[in-house]
VMD Tcl script that draws the C-alpha trace (Angstrom):
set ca {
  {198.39 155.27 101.44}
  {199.06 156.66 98.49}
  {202.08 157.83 96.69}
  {202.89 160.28 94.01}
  {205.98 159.62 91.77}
  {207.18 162.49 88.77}
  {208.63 161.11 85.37}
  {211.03 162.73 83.55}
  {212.94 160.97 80.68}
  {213.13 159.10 77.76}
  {211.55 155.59 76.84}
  {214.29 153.61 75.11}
  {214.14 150.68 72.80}
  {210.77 150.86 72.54}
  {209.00 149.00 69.46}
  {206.17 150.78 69.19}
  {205.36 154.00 67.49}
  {204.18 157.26 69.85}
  {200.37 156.69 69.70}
  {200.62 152.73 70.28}
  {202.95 153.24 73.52}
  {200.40 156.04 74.80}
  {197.46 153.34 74.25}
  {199.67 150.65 75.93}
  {201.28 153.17 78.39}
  {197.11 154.32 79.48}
  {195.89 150.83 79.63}
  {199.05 149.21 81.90}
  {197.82 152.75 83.88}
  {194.71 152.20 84.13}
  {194.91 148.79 84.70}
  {196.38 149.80 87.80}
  {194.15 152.14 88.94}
  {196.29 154.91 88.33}
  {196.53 158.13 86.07}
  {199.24 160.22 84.61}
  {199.52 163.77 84.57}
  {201.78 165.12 82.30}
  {202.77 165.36 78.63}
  {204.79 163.00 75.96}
  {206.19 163.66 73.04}
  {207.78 161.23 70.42}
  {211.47 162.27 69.41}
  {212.38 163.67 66.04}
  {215.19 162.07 63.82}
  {216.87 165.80 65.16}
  {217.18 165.43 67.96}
  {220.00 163.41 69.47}
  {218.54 161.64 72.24}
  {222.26 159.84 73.66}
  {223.35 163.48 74.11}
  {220.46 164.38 76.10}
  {220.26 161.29 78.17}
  {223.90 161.96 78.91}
  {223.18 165.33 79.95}
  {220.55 163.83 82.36}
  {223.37 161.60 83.83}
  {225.82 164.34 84.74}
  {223.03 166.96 85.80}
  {223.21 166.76 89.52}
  {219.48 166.97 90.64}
  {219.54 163.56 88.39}
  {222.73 161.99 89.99}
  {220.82 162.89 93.25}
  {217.29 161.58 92.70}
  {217.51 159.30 89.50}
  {217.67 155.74 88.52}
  {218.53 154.92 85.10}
  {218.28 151.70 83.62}
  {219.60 151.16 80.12}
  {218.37 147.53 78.72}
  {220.60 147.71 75.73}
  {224.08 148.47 77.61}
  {224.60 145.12 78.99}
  {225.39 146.41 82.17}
  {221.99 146.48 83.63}
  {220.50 149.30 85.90}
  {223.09 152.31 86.86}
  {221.90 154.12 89.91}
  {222.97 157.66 90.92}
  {224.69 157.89 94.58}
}
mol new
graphics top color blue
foreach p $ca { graphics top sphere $p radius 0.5 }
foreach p [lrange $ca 0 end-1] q [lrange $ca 1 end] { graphics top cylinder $p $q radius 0.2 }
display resetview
């Protein structure tokens, strides 16, 4: 069977630059025989990406549908009712 599944958000606490996520991002992909089709883009030093992500968690197509897991919070993964 297979399954389609849409992404929309933010990779946090990642260590690696824009280019070396997409490379490891494709290959853990691929590696799984699947494909992504979308776009990614890296975030500026403008943009403030808490504010954003907070907007994400009181948007209420988010609240409905999302799962957010924050690594660095301590509190592990916060799902929407």
């Amino acid at each position: 069977m297979r399954f389609d599944i849409r992404l929309d958000g933010y990779i946090v606490n990642c260590d690696k630059d824009h280019d070396e996520f997409l490379a490891a991002f494709t290959k853990w992909l691929e590696s799984n025989g699947w494909g992504y089709s979308g776009m990614s883009l890296p975030v500026t030093d403008d943009e403030d990406i808490e504010a954003e992500i907070e907007k994400m968690l009181t948007n209420t197509h988010y609240k409905k549908w999302g799962t957010f897991s924050f690594p660095d919070d301590g509190e592990g993964e916060e799902e929407s009712e």
